[in-house]
C-alpha positions as CSV (number, residue, x, y, z in Angstrom):
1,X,87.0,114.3,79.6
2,X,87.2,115.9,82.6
3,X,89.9,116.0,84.7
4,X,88.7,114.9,87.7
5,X,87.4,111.5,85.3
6,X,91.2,110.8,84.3
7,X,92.5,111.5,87.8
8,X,89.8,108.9,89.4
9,X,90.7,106.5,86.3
10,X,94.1,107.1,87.1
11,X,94.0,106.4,91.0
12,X,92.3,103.1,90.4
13,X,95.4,101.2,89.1
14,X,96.2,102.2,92.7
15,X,92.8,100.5,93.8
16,X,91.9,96.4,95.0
17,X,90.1,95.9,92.2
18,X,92.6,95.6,89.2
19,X,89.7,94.6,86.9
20,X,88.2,97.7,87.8
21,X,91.4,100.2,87.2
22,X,91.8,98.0,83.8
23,X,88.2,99.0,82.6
24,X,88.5,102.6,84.0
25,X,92.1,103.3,82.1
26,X,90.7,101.7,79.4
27,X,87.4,103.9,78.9
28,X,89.9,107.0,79.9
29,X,92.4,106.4,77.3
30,X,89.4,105.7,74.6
31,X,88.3,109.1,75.4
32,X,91.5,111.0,75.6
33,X,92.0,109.5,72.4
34,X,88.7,110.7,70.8
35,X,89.6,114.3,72.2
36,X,93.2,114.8,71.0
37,X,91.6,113.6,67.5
38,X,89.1,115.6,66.9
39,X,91.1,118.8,68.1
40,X,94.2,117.5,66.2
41,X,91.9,117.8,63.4
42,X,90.4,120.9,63.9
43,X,94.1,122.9,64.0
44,X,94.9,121.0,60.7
45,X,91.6,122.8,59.4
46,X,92.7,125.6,61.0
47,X,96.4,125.5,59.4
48,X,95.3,124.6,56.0
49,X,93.0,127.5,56.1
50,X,96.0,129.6,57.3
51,X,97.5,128.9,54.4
52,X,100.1,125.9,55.7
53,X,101.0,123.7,53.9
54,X,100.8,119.9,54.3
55,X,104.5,119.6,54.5
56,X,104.6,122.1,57.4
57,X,101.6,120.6,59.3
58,X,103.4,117.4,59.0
59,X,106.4,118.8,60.3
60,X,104.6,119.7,63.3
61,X,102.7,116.3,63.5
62,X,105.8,114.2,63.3
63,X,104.8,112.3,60.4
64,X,104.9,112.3,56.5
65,X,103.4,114.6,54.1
66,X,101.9,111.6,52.6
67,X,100.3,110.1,55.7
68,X,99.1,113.9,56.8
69,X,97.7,114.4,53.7
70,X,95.7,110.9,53.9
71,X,94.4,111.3,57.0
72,X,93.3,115.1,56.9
73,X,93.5,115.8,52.9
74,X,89.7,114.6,51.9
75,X,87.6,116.0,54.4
């Protein structure tokens, strides 16, 4: 996502048409999400293939070794 996208998406809350700003922040935030994922999970590659281990990623995630390791640990 550009940021032009999230700025207009972000500026419609500010619009007349509430439904409108709803959809718009809703699509942005899917997005955003999507993003932040799939780059979250490239550095974990990244890390792991740096040699770091899970505990240290999840240290840095701000979650258990267990849950890093479930989410990132079989792919």
């Amino acid at each position: 996502m550009d940021d032009t996208t999230l700025r207009t998406a972000i500026a419609a809350a500010d619009g007349d048409d509430p439904y409108r700003a709803l959809r718009d922040l809703h699509h942005a935030r899917i997005e955003i999400t999507r993003e932040l994922d799939r780059a979250e999970a490239i550095a974990v590659r990244k890390a792991r293939a740096a040699g770091s281990s899970w505990q240290l990623i999840a240290l840095a995630l701000e979650v258990s070794k267990q849950a890093v390791h479930k989410k990132y640990g079989r792919r």
